[in-house]
ZAMARMI-602256 format. One line per field, with one value per residue (C-alpha): residue number from 1; residue in one letter; x, y, z. Coordinates in nm, 4 decimals, decimal comma, padded with zeros to 6 digits. Layout:
BEGIN
resi	(NUM / ...)
resn	(A / ...)
px	(X / ...)
py	(Y / ...)
pz	(Z / ...)
//
This chain:
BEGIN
resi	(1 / 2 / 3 / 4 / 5 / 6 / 7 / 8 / 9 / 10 / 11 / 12 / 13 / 14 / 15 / 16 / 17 / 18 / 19 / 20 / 21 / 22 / 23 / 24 / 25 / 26 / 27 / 28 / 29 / 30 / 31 / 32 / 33 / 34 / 35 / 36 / 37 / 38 / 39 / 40 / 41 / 42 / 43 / 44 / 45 / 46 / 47 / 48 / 49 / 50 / 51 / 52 / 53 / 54 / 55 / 56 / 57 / 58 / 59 / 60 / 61 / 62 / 63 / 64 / 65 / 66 / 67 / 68 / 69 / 70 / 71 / 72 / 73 / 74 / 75 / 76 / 77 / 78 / 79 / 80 / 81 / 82 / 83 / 84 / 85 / 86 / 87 / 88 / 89 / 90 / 91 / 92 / 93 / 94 / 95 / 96 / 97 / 98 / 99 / 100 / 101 / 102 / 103 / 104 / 105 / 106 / 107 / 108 / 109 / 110 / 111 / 112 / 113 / 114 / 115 / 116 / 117 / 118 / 119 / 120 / 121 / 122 / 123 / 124 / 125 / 126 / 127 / 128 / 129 / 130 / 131 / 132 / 133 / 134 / 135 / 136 / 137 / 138 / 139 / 140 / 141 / 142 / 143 / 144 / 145 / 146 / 147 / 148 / 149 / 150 / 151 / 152 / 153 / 154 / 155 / 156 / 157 / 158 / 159 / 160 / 161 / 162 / 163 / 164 / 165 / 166 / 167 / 168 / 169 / 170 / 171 / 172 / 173 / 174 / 175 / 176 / 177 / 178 / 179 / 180 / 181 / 182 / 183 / 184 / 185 / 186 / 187 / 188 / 189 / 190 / 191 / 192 / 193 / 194 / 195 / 196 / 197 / 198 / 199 / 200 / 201 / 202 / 203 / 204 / 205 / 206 / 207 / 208 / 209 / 210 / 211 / 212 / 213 / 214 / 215 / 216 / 217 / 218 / 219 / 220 / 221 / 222 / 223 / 224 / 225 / 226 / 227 / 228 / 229 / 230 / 231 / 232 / 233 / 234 / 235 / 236 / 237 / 238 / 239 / 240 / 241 / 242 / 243 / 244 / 245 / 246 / 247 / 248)
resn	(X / X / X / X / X / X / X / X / X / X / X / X / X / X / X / X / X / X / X / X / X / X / X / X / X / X / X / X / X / X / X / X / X / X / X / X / X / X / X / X / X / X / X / X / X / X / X / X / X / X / X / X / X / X / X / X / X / X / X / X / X / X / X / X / X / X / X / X / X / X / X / X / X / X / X / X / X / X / X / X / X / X / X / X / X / X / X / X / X / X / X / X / X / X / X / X / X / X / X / X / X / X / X / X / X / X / X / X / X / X / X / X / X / X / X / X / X / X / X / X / X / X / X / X / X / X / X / X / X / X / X / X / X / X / X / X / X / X / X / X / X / X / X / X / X / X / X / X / X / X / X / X / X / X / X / X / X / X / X / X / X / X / X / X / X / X / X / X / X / X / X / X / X / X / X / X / X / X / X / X / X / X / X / X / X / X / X / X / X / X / X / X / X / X / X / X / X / X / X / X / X / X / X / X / X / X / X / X / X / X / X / X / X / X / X / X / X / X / X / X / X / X / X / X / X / X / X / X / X / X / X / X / X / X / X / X / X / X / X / X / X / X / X / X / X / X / X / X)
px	(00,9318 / 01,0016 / 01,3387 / 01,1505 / 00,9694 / 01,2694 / 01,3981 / 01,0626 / 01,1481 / 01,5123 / 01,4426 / 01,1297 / 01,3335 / 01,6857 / 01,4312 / 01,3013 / 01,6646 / 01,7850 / 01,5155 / 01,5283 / 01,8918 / 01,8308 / 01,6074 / 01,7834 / 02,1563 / 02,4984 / 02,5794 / 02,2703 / 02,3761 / 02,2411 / 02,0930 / 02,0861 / 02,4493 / 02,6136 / 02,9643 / 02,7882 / 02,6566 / 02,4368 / 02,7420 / 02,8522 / 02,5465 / 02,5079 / 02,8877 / 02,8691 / 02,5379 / 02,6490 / 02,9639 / 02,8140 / 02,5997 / 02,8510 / 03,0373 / 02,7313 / 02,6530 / 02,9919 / 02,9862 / 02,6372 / 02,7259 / 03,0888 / 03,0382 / 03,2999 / 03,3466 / 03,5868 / 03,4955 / 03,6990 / 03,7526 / 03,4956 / 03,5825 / 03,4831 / 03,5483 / 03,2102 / 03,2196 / 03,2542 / 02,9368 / 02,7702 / 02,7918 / 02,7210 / 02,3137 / 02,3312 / 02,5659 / 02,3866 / 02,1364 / 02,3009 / 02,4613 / 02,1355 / 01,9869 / 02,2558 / 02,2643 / 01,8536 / 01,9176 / 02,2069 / 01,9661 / 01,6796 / 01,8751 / 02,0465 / 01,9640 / 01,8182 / 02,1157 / 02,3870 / 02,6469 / 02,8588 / 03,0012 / 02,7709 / 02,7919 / 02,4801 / 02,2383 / 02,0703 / 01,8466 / 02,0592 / 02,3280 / 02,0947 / 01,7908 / 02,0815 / 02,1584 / 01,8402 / 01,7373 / 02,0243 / 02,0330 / 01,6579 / 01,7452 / 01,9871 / 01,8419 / 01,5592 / 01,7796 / 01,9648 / 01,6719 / 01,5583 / 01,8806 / 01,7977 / 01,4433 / 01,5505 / 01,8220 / 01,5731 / 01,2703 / 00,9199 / 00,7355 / 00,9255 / 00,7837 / 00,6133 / 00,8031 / 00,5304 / 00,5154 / 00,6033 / 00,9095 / 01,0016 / 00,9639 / 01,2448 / 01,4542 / 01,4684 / 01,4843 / 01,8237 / 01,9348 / 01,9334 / 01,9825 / 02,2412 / 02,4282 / 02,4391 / 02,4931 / 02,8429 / 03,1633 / 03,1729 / 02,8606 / 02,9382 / 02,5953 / 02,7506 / 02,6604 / 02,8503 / 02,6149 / 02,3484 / 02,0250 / 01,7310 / 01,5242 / 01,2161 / 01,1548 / 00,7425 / 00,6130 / 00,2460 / 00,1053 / 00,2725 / 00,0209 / 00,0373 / 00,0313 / 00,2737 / 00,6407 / 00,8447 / 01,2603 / 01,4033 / 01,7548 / 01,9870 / 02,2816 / 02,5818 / 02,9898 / 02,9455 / 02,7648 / 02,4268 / 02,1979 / 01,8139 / 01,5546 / 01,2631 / 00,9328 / 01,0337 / 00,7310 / 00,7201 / 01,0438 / 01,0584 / 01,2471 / 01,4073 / 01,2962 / 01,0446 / 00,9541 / 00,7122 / 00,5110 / 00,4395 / 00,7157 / 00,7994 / 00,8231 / 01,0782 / 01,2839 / 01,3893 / 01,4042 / 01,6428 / 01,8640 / 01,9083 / 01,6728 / 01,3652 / 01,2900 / 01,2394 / 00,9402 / 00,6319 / 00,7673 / 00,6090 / 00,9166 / 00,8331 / 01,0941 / 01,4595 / 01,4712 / 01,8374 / 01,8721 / 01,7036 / 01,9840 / 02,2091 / 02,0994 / 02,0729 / 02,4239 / 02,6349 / 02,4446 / 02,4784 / 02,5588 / 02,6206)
py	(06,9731 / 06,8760 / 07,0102 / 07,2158 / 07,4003 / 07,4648 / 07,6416 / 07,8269 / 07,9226 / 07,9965 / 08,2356 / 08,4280 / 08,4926 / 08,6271 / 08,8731 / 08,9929 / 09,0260 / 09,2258 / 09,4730 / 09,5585 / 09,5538 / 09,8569 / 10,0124 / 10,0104 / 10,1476 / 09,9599 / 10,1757 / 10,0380 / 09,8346 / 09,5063 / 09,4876 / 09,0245 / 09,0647 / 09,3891 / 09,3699 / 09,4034 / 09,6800 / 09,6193 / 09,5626 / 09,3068 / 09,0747 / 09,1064 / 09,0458 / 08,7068 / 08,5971 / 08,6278 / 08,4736 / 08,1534 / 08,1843 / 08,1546 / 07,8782 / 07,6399 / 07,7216 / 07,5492 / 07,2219 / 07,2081 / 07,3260 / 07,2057 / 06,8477 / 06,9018 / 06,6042 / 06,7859 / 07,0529 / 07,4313 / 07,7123 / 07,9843 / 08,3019 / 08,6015 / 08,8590 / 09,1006 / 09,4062 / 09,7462 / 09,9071 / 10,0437 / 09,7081 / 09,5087 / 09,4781 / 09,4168 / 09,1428 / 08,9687 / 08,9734 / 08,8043 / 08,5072 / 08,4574 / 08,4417 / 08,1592 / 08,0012 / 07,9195 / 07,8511 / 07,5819 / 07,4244 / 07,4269 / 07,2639 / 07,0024 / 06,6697 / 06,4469 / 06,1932 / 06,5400 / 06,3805 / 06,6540 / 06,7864 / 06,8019 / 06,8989 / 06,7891 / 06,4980 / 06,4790 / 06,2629 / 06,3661 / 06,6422 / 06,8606 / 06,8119 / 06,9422 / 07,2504 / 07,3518 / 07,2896 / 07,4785 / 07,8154 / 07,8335 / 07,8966 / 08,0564 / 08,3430 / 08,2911 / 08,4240 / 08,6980 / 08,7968 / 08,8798 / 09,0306 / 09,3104 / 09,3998 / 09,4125 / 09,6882 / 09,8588 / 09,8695 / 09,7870 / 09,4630 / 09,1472 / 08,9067 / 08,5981 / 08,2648 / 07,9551 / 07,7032 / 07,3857 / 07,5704 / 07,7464 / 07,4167 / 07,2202 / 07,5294 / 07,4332 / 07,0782 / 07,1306 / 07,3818 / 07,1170 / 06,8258 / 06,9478 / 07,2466 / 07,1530 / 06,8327 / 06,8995 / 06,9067 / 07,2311 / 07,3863 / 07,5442 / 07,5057 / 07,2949 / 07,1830 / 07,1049 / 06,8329 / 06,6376 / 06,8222 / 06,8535 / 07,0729 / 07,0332 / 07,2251 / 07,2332 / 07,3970 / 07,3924 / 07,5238 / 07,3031 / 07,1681 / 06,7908 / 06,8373 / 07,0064 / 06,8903 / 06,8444 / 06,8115 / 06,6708 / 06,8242 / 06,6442 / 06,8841 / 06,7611 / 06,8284 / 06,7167 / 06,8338 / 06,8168 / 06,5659 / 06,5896 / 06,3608 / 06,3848 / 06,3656 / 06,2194 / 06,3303 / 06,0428 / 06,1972 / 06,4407 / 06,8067 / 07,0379 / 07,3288 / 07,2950 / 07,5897 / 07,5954 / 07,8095 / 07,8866 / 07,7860 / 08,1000 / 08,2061 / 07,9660 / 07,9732 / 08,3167 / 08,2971 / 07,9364 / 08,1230 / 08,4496 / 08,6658 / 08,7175 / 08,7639 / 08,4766 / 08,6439 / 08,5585 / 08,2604 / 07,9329 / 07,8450 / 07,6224 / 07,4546 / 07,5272 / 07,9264 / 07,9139 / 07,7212 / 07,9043 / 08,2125 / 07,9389 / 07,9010 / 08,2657 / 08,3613 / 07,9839 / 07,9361 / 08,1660 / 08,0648 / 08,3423)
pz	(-00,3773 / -00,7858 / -00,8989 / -01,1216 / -00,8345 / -00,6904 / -01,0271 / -01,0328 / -00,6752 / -00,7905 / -01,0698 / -00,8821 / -00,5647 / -00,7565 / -00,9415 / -00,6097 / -00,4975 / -00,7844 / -00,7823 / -00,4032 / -00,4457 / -00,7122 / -00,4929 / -00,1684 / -00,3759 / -00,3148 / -00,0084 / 00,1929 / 00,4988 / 00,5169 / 00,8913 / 00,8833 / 00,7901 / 00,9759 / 00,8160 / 00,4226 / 00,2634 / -00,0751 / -00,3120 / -00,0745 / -00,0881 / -00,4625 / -00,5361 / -00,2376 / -00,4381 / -00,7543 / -00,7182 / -00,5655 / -00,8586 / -01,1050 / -00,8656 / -00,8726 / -01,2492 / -01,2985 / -01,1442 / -01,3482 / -01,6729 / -01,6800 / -01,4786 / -01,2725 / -01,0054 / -00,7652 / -00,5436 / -00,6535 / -00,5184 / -00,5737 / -00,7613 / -00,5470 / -00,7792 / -00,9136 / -01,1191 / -01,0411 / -00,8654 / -01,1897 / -01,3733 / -01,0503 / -01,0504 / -01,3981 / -01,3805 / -01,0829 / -01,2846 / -01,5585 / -01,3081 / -01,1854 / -01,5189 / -01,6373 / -01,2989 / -01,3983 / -01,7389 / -01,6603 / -01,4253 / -01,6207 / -01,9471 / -01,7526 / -01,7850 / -01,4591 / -01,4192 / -01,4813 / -01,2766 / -01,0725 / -00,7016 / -00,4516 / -00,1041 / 00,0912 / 00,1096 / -00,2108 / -00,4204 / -00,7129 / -00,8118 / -00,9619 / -00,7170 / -00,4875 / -00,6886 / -00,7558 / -00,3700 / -00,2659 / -00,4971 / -00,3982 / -00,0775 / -00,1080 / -00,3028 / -00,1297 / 00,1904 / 00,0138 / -00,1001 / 00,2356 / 00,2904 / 00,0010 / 00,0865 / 00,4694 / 00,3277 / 00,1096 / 00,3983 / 00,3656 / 00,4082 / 00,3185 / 00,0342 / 00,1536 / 00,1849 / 00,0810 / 00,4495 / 00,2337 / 00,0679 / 00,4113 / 00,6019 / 00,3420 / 00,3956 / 00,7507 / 00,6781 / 00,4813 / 00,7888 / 01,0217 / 00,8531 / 00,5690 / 00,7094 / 01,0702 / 01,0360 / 00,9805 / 01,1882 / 01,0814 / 01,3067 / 01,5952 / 01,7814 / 02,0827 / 02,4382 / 02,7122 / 02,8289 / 02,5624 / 02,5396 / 02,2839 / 02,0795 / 01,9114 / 01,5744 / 01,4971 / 01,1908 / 01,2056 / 00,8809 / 00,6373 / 00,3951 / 00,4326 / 00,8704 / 01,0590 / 01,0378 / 01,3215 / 01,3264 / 01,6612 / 01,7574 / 01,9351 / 02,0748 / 02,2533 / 02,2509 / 01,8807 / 01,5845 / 01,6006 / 01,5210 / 01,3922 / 01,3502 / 01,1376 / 01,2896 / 01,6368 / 01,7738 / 02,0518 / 02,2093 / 02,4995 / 02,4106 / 02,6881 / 02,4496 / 02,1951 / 01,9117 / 01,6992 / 01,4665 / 01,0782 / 00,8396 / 00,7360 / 01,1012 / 01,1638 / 00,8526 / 00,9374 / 01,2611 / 01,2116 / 00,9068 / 01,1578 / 00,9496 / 01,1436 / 01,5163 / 01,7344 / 01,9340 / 01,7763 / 01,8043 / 02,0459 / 02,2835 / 02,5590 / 02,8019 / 02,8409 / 02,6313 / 02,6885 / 02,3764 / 02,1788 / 02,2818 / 02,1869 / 01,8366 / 01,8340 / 01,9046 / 01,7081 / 01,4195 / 01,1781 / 00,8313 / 00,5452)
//
């Protein structure tokens, strides 16, 4: 995906958020996430809002430590919406070579920024309409399958992840309704973080899963089930996944 798509992306998805965030009321639990209620998700998302915004707007070259604070609860869906609505506007004015901190693999700082805050609405924005009820807004396959992408190849890629083996074994990642063919992600788990190849398709799995993008993007981020999933092999890993990788 363009940059721009991901802003597009960026600024849909933190709309979506907000309003089922209104709907649901601050004191709804968020079931993904069973230690937050409401106020919780909109003060995290916010904040890391405002914390990317920064790097962005300010060029900083240094990671900082992010400022957790939010409003009181009758200010706070306003003012998420406001941090969203500068985090899009700082992304959307910045020029292509804006040099800044970055975190992940990137093609560029803000291809990174706008990649990342995508998803990570995109996510929280699951969070809210799974607090409010109701049917869940679509995620589009080619979007849903670079979300996984930068799951396994950004986040746990790092020393960081805790999804660990006692012995090397592999997973397969398929999604199959991703418009230019189905993508495929081969995981390599072992004492060490893990390791994932992009379309390996030649190399054996213990445990393969597959299915729509979407499907799997939940399932991968901890927000949808796993059972309508395709799991051949070695299951086991699957619970493995299940129970190590979350990431807030």
């Amino acid at each position: 995906m363009e940059t721009s798509g991901f802003i597009d992306t960026l600024r849909r998805e933190g709309a979506l958020l907000a309003d089922a965030a209104q709907d649901a009321g601050l004191d709804a639990p968020v079931p993904p996430c069973p230690d937050w209620r409401v106020r919780d998700l909109l003060a995290h998302t916010g904040a890391v809002h405002r914390w990317a915004a920064g790097y962005v707007a300010e060029r900083r070259t240094r990671p900082q430590d992010w400022d957790p604070s939010a409003p009181a609860d009758p200010e706070l869906v306003d003012w998420y919406r406001g941090t969203h609505g500068r985090l899009t506007d700082v992304l959307t004015a910045a020029p292509a070579d804006v040099d800044c901190w970055y975190f992940l693999p990137a093609p560029s700082p803000l291809a990174f920024w706008a990649r990342r805050q995508a998803h990570e609405t995109t996510v929280h924005r699951v969070d809210a309409q799974a607090a409010r009820g109701g049917e869940l807004s679509s995620v589009e396959p080619d979007f849903a399958a670079d979300g996984v992408d930068e799951l396994l190849t950004g986040f746990h890629a790092r020393q960081r992840s805790r999804v660990r083996t006692d012995r090397p074994r592999t997973v397969r990642i398929r999604a199959v309704d991703v418009a230019d063919g189905p993508r495929e992600w081969l995981v390599r788990l072992s004492a060490e973080a893990p390791v994932t190849e992009r379309d390996a398709q030649d190399t054996a799995a213990d445990c393969t899963v597959g299915g729509p993008a979407q499907d799997l993007y939940l399932a991968l981020w901890n927000r949808g089930p796993y059972e309508g999933l395709s799991v051949t092999g070695d299951d086991s890993l699957l619970e493995l996944w299940r129970r190590t990788s979350a990431i807030t």
